[in-house]
KEMIVEX-171369 format. One line per field, with one value per residue (C-alpha): residue number from 1; residue in one letter; chain; x negated, y negated, z. Coordinates in steps of 0.02 Angstrom, whole numbers, always signed. Each point is the difference from the previous one (the first is absolute). Layout:
KEMIVEX-171369
seq <- [NUM,...]
type <- [A,...]
mol <- [A,...]
px <- [X,...]
py <- [Y,...]
pz <- [Z,...]
end
This chain:
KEMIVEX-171369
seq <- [1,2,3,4,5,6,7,8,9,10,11,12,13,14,15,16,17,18,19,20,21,22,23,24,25,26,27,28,29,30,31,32,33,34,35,36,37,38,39,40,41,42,43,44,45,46,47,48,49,50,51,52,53,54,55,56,57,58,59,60,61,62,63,64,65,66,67,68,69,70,71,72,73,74,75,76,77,78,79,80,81,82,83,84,85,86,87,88,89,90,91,92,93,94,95,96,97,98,99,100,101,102,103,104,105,106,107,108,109,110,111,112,113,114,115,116,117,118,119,120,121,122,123,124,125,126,127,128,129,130,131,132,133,134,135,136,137,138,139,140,141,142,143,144,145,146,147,148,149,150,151,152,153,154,155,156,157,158,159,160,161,162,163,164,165,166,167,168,169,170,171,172,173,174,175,176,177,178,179,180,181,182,183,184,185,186,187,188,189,190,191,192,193,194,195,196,197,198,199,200,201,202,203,204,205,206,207,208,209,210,211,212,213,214,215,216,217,218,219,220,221,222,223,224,225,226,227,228,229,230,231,232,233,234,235,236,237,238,239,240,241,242,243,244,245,246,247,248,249,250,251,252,253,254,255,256,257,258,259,260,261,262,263,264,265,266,267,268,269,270,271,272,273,274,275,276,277,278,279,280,281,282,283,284,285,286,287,288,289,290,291,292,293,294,295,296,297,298,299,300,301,302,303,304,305,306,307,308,309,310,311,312,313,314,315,316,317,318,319,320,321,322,323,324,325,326,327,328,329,330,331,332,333,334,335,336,337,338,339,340,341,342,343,344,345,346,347,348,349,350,351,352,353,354,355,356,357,358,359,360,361,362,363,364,365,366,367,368,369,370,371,372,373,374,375,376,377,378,379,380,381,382,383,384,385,386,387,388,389,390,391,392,393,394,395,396,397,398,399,400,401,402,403,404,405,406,407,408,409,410,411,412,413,414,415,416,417,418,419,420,421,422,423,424,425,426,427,428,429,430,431,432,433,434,435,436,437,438,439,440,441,442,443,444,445,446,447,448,449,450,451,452,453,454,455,456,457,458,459,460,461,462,463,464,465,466,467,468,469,470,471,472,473,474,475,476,477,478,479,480,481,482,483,484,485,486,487,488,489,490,491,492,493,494,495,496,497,498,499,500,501,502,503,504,505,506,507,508,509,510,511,512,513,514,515,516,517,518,519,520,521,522,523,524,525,526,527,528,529,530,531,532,533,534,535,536,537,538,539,540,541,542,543,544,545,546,547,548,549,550,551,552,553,554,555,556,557,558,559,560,561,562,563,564,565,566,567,568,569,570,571,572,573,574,575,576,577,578,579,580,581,582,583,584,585,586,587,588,589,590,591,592,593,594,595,596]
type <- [X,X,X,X,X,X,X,X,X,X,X,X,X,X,X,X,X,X,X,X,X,X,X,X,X,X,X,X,X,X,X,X,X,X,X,X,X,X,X,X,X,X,X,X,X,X,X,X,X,X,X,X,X,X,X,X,X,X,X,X,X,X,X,X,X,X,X,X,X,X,X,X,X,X,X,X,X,X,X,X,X,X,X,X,X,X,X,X,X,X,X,X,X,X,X,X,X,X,X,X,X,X,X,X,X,X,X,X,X,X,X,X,X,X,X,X,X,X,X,X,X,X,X,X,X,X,X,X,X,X,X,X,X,X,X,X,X,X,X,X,X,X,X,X,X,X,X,X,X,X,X,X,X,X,X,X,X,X,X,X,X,X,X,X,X,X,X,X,X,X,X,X,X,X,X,X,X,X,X,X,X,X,X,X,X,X,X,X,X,X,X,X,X,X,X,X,X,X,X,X,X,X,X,X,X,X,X,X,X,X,X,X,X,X,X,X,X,X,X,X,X,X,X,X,X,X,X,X,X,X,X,X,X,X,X,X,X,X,X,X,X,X,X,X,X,X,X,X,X,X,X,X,X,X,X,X,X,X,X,X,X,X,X,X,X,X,X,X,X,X,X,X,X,X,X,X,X,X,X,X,X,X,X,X,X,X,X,X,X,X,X,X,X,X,X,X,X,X,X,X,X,X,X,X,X,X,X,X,X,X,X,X,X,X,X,X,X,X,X,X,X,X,X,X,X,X,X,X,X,X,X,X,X,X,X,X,X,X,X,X,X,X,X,X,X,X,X,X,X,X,X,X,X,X,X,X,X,X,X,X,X,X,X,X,X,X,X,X,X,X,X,X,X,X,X,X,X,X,X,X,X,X,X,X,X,X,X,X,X,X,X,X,X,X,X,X,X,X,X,X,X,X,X,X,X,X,X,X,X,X,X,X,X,X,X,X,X,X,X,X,X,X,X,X,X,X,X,X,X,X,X,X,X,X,X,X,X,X,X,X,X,X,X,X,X,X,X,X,X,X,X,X,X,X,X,X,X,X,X,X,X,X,X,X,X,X,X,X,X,X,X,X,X,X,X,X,X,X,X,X,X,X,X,X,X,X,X,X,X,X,X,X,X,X,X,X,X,X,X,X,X,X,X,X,X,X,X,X,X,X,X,X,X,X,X,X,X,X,X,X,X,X,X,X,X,X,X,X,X,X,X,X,X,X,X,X,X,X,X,X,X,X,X,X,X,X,X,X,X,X,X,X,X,X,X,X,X,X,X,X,X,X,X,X,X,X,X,X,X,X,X,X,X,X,X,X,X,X,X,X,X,X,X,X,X,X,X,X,X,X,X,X,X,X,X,X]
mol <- [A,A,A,A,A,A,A,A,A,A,A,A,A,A,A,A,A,A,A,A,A,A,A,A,A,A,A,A,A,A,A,A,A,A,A,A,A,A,A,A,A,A,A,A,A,A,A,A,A,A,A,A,A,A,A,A,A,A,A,A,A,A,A,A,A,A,A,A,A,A,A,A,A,A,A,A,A,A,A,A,A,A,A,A,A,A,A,A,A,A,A,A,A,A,A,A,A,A,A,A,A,A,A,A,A,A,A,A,A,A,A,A,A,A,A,A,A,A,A,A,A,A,A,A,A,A,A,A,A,A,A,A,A,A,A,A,A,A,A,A,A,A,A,A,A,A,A,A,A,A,A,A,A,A,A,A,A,A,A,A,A,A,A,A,A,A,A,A,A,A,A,A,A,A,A,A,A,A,A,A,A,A,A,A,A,A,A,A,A,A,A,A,A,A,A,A,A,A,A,A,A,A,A,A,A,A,A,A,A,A,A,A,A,A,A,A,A,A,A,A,A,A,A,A,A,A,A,A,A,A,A,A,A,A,A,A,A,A,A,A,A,A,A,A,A,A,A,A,A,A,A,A,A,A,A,A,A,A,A,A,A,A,A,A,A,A,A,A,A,A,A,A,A,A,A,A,A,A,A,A,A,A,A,A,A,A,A,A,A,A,A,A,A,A,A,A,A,A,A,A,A,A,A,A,A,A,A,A,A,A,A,A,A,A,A,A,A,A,A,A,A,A,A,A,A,A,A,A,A,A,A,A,A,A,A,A,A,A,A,A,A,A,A,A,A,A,A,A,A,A,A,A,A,A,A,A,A,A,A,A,A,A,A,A,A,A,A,A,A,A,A,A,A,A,A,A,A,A,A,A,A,A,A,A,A,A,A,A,A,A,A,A,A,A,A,A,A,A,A,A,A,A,A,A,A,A,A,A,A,A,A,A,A,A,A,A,A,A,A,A,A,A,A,A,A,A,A,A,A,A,A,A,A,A,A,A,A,A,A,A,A,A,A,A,A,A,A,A,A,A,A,A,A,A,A,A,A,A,A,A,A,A,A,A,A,A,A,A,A,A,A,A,A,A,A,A,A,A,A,A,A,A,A,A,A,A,A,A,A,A,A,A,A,A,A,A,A,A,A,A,A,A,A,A,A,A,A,A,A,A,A,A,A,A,A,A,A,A,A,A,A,A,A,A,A,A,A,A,A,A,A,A,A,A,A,A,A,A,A,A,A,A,A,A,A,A,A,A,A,A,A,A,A,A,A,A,A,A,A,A,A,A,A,A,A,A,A,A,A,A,A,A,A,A,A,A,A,A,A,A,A,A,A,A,A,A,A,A,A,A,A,A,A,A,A,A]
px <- [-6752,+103,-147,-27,+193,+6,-155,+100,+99,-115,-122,+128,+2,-191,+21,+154,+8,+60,-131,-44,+110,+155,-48,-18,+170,+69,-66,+99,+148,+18,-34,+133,+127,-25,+16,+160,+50,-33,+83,+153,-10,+40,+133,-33,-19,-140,-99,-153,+0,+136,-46,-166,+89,+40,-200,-79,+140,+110,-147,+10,+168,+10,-116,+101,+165,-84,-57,+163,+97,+104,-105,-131,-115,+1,-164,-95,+5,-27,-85,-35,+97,-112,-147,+61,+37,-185,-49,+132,-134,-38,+160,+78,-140,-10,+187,-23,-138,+110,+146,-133,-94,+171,+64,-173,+30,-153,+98,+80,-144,-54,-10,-18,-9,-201,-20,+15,-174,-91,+4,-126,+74,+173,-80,-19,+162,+95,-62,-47,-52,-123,+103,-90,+28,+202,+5,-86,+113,+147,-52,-37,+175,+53,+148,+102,+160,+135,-66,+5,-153,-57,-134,-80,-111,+9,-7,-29,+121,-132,+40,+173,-5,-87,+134,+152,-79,-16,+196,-18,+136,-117,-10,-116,-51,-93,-42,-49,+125,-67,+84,-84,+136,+127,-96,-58,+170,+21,-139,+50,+174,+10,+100,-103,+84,-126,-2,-143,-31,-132,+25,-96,+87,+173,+32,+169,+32,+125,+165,+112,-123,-139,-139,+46,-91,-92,-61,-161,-90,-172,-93,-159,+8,-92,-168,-74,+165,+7,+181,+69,+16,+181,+23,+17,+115,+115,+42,+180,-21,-106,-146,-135,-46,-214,-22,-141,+21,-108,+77,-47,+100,+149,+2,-19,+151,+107,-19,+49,+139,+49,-12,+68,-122,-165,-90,-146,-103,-186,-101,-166,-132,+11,+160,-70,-125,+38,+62,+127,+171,-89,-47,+185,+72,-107,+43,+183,+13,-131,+85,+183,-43,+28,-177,-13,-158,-122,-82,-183,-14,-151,-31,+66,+153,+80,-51,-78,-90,-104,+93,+24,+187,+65,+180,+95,+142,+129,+146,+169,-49,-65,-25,-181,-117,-135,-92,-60,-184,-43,-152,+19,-139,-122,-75,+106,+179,-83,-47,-67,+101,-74,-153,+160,+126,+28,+115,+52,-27,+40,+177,+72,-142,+16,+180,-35,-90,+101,+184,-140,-63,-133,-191,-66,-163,+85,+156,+32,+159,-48,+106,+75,-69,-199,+84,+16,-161,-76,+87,+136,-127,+41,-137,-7,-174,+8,+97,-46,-203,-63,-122,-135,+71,+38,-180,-44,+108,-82,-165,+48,+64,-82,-65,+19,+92,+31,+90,-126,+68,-60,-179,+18,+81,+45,-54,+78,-103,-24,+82,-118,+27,-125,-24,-92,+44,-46,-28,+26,-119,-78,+28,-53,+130,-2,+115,+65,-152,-131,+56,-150,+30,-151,-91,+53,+134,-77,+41,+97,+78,-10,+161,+42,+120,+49,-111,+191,-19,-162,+35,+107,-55,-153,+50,+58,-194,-67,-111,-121,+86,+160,+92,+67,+136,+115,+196,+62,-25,-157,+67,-151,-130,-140,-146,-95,-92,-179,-94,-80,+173,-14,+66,+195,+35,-102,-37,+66,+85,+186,+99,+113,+177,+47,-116,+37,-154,-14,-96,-38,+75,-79,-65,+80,-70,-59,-163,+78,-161,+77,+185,-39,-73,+148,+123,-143,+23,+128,+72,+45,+45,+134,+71,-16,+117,+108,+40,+5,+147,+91,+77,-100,-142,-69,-5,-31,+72,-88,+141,-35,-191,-19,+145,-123,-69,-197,-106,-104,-184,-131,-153,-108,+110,-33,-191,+2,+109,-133,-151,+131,+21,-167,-82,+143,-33,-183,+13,+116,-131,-125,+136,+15,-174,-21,+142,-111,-156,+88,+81,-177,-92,+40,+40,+146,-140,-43,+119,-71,-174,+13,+45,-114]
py <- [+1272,-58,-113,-59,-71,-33,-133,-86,-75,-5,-117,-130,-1,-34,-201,+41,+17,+183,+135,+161,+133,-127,-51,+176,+39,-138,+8,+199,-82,-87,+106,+98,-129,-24,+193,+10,-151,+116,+131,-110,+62,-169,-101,-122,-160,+76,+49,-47,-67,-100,-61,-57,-131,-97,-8,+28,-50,+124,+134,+3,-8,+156,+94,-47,+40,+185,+17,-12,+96,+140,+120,+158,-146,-115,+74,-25,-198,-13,-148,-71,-129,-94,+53,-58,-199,+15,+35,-115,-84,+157,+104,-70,+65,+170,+19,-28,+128,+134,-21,+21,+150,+93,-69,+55,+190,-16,+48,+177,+78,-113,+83,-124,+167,+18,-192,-5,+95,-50,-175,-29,-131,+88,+172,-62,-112,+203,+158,+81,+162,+7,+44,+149,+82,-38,+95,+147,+23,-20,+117,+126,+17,+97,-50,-130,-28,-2,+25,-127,-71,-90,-103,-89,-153,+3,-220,-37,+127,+86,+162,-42,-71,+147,+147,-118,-29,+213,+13,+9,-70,-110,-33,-130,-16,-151,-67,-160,-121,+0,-80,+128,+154,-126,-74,+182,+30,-163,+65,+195,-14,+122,-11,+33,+22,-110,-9,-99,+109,+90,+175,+92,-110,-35,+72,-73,+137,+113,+51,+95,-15,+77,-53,-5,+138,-46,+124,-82,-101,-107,-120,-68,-11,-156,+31,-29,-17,+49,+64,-63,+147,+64,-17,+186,-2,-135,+81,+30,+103,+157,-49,+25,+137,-30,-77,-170,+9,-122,-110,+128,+128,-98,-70,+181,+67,-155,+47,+167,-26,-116,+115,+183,+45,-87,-135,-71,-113,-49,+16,-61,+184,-17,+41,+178,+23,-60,+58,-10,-59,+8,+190,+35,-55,+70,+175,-38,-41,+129,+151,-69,-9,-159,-56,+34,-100,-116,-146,-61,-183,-89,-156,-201,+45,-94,-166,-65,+155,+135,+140,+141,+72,+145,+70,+93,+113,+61,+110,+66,+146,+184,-105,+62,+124,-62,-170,-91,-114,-114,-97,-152,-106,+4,-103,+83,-86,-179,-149,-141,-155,-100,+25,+36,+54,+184,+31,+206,+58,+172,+11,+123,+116,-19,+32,+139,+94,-52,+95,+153,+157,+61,-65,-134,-82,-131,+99,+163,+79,+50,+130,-67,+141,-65,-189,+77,+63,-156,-57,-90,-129,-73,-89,+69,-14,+169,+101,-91,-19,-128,+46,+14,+84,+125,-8,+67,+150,+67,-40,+99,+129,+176,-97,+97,-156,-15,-138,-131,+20,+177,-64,-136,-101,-179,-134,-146,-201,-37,-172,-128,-191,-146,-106,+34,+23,+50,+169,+65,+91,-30,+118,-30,+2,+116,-102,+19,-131,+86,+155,+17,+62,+117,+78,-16,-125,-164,-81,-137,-145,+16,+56,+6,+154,+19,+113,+114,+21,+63,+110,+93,-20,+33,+143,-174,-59,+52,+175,+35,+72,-90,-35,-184,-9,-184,+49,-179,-133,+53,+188,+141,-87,+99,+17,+128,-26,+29,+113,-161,-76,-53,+125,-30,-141,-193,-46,+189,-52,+10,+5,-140,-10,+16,+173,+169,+141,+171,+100,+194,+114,+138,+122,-68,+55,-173,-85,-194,-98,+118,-34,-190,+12,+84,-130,-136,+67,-48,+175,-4,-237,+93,+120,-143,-98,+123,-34,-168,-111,-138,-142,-167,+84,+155,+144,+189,+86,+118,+135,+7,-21,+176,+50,-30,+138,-10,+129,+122,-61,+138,+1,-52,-163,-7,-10,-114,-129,-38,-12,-128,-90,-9,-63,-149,-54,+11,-124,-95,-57,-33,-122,-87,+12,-70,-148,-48,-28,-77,-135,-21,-26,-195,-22,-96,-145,-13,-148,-89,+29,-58,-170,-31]
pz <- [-2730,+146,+70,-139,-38,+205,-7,-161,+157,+129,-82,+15,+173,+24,+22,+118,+202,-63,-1,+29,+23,+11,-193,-55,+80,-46,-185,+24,+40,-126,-133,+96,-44,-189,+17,+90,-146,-136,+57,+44,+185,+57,-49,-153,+124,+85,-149,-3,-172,+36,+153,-30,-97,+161,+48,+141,+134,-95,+2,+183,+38,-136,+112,+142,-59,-11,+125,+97,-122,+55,-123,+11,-67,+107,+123,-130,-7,+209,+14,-190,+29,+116,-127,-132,+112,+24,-165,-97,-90,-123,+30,-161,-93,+69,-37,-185,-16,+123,-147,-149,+93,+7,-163,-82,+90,+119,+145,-98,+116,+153,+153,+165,+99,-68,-28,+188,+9,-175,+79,+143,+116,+10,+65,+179,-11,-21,+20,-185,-77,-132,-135,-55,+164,-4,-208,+74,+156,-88,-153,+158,+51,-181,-91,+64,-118,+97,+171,+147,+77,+151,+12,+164,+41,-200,+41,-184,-74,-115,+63,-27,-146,-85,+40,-37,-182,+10,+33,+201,+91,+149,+174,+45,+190,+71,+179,-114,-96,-170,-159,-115,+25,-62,-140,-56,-12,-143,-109,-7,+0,+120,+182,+164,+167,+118,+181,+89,+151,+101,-77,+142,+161,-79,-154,-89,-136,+109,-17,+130,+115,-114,-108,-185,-87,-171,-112,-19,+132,-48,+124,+47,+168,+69,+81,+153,+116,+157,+63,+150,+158,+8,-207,-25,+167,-39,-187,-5,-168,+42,-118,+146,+82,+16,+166,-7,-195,-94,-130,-146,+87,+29,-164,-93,+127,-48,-204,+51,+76,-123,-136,-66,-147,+0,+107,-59,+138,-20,+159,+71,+6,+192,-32,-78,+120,+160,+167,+100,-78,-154,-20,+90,-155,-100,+78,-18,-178,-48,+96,-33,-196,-40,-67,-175,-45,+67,-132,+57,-88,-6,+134,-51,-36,+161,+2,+145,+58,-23,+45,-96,-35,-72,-81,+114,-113,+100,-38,+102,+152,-82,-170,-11,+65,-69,-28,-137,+25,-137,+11,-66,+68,-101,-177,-122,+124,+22,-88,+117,-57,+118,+148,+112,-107,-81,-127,-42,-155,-103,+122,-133,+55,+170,-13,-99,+98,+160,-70,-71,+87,-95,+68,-74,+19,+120,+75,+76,+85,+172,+103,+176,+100,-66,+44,+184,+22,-47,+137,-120,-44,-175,-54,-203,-2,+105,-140,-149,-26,-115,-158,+115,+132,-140,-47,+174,+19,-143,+83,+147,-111,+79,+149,+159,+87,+204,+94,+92,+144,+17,-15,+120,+131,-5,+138,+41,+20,+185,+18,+30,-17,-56,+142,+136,+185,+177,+20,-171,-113,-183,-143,-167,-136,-179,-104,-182,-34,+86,-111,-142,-167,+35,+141,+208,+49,+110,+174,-32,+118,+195,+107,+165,+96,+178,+93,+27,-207,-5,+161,-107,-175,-13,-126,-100,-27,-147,-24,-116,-160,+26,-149,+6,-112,-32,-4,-19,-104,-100,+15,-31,+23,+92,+82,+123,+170,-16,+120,+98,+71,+171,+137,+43,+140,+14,-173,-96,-155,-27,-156,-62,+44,-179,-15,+54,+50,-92,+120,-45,+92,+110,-114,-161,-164,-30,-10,+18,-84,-140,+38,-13,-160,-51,+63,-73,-172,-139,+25,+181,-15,-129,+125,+125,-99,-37,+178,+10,+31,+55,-87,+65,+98,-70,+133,+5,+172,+103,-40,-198,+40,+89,-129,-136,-108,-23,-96,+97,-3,-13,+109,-154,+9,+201,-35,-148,+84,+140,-126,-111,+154,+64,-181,-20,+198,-60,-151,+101,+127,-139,-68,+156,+25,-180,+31,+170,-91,-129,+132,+73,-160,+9,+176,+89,+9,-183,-56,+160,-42,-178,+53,+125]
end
């Protein structure tokens, strides 16, 4: 509905120099003013009723006049002044229907906080959240009448603007200079404390030499920064303590220290799976109790990127000794509302089941002690299996299971490069493409390796019966080495850089033509993905691949496997038999000879 009354105004700036974002604020500020005139918040010269009488010279000196006022208001007219010279021809116009919108109650409920993102060309002028994503992060800190809250790099106010209308009493904290905390303030009625500064590098709420503690702290910390060396020396407040701490980290610290009950931060998934800075905070806030719950949303809910983010809920120190997952990615938390675009459905549920502890299909309360032996990763997908993954536990239900890695080693690619040089040697490549959905893996492209790599690799050629499995990008894919490979050195084949090799151990119970299959089948691509991570580029690591529980295969399997694999490498060379003669029915010289 607030689009909708916003573009009432905008239109009239289409045959103006004013466009864009400066006619959508613009448009804002305006409506701002016949709001502040109806609630008699300005005195009754500068109402806009009133003053709309003296046209369009009188318009702008209006907006002028309040924008130098000595009032909480006057942010929130920076720069319409100069807008509204440039767009002088309609601004009489759009004045008249600002007056009737408010006198006809269409402005009871607008919102500029989620205008700012509904309309397209103003969500690269500020940063926005997709307003989905702001209701559920809010409704995750609990009940809020009363309390004080903090938010930071909230630019549009729609964090904001949503726990002052729920009682909060809010601090808003920008490194950008945006109009929209001010004009929030004229539609809700309610008073925000704003300060436009960096709230990692120079935070401004502090008093007595402190930070000002909020019971609730929200943000969506901006993505993709990279801090400057010496941030977490230079900080004069304590907040730091994780030496070369990404962004994420410093952010989540920040909203910590801000806070006293409950910080609520959304983070990219390298955030719950990487190394580093990452996993130290995810040790400290896991053994020090103050993760309560972690939120898995679906991807396209940041604009501008793929990456995937989840909920981090945080309480004070000892607050919890256990952790709440809730996966939230997946159909029944999405609609698509455009090809880029996700919007997050059923948000009482996930809430729900975030503040519950009983098992659901989507969330489970996980103990900190199996969080440290999972070496404090906190990807939810580990705790909390989806229907399927369900689906395969009771598949493996009385299986004798044992981890891979007791039945075989892995082996990493020899590097080799494309172009060729003096004194180096060729190896053929297995890549993800030369991979077949049946039957023996192919040679693929041509490398070359320094003569010093294959003087100590040759355990990284390829052996009959090696298992070449894809861990990134087009994770699980596999295929095995046939029995005719060429002998390791000039011209052995090497696996991809994106692969690893499974290669039996020394008297392993394990036939591995009957391993492959195993991994091959839908039953062992679902344990695969079970492992399977990343937010951008899928991955599995090495550690959680020998981790990985497989069922026992019987010799009965072992024999099988190699007369399954023998029979589809069989058909396979009559189809490529077939598809020659097929080719060399006509002839490359047929068209020719046709018009001679």
């Amino acid at each position: 509905m607030s689009a909708k009354v916003l573009w009432q105004l905008v239109d009239h700036f289409t045959a103006t120099p004013v466009r864009g974002p400066d006619a959508i604020l613009l448009s804002i500020q305006m409506l701002a003013w016949a709001r502040l005139s109806a609630r008699e918040s300005v005195e009754p010269a500068l109402r806009l009723e009133r003053v709309q009488q003296r046209g369009t010279e009188g318009l702008v000196e209006g907006l002028a006049e309040l924008e130098r006022a000595a009032s909480p208001f006057a942010l929130a007219f920076q720069g319409a002044a100069t807008a509204a010279a440039n767009a002088s021809a309609r601004l009489q116009q759009v004045a008249e229907d600002a007056v009737r919108l408010e006198g006809d109650g269409l402005l009871a409920d607008f919102s500029p906080a989620d205008v700012a993102f509904d309309v397209v060309s103003i969500q690269h002028y500020w940063p926005t959240i997709e307003p989905s994503l702001a209701d559920l992060m809010v409704r995750l800190a609990g009940p809020l009448e009363g309390a004080t809250a903090y938010t930071a790099w909230d630019v549009t106010a729609q964090l904001a603007d949503r726990l002052s209308r729920r009682g909060c009493s809010v601090m808003v904290e920008n490194p950008v200079a945006s109009p929209f905390p001010a004009l929030v303030e004229i539609f809700s009625g309610k008073g925000l404390e704003t300060s436009f500064s960096d709230p990692v590098r120079s935070p401004a709420f502090v008093s007595r030499g402190k930070l000002r503690q909020c019971d609730v702290a929200i943000a969506l910390p901006p993505l993709g920064v990279k801090p400057e060396p010496g941030i977490v020396e230079r900080d004069l407040f304590d907040r730091f303590d994780i030496p070369k701490a990404t962004w994420a980290v410093l952010a989540v610290q920040h909203l910590l220290a801000q806070s006293s009950k409950r910080a609520i931060v959304a983070v990219p998934h390298s955030v719950l799976q990487g190394l580093g800075s990452d996993r130290a905070l995810r040790q400290q806030i896991v053994d020090s109790g103050r993760l309560q719950a972690v939120v898995s949303l679906p991807p396209g809910l940041v604009l501008g990127t793929a990456i995937q983010i989840a909920v981090l809920v945080l309480g004070p120190a000892g607050a919890a000794d256990r952790v709440r997952f809730v996966n939230a990615s997946g159909d029944d938390f999405r609609e698509s509302a455009t090809r880029t675009r996700t919007t997050l459905v059923n948000i009482d549920r996930i809430v729900d089941d975030a503040m519950s502890d009983e098992r659901t299909p989507v969330a489970r309360t996980i103990s900190r002690v199996e969080i440290e032996a999972n070496d404090y990763q906190l990807l939810v997908a580990r705790y909390v299996l989806a229907a399927n993954h369900e689906k395969l536990l009771s598949k493996l239900a009385g299986a004798r299971l044992v981890p891979l890695g007791d039945l075989v080693e892995t082996v990493r690619p020899l590097t080799a490069a494309a172009n060729p040089g003096d004194g180096l040697f060729s190896v053929r490549e297995v890549g993800t493409a030369d991979i077949p959905p049946v039957g023996y893996v192919r040679a693929g492209r041509e490398l070359y390796a320094e003569p010093a790599a294959m003087n100590k690799g040759f355990d990284q050629f390829l052996l009959p019966g090696d298992i070449v499995l894809t861990i990134r990008g087009s994770t699980g894919k596999v295929g095995i080495v046939p029995d005719h490979v060429p002998k390791p050195g000039n011209g052995g084949w090497v696996a991809g850089s994106s692969a690893t090799v499974l290669r039996t151990r020394s008297g392993a119970p394990v036939d591995p033509k009957a391993l492959f299959l195993l991994l091959r089948s839908k039953l062992g691509q679902d344990l695969l993905k079970t492992i399977t991570s990343g937010s951008t580029i899928p991955m599995v690591t090495l550690r959680d691949l020998l981790k990985l529980e497989v069922p026992e295969l019987s010799m009965a399997s072992a024999r099988h496997a190699g007369d399954v694999l023998d029979a589809e490498e069989a058909l396979q060379q009559q189809i490529e038999d077939l598809t020659r003669q097929q080719f060399a029915i006509a002839g490359n010289d047929w068209a020719a000879g046709m018009l001679q």
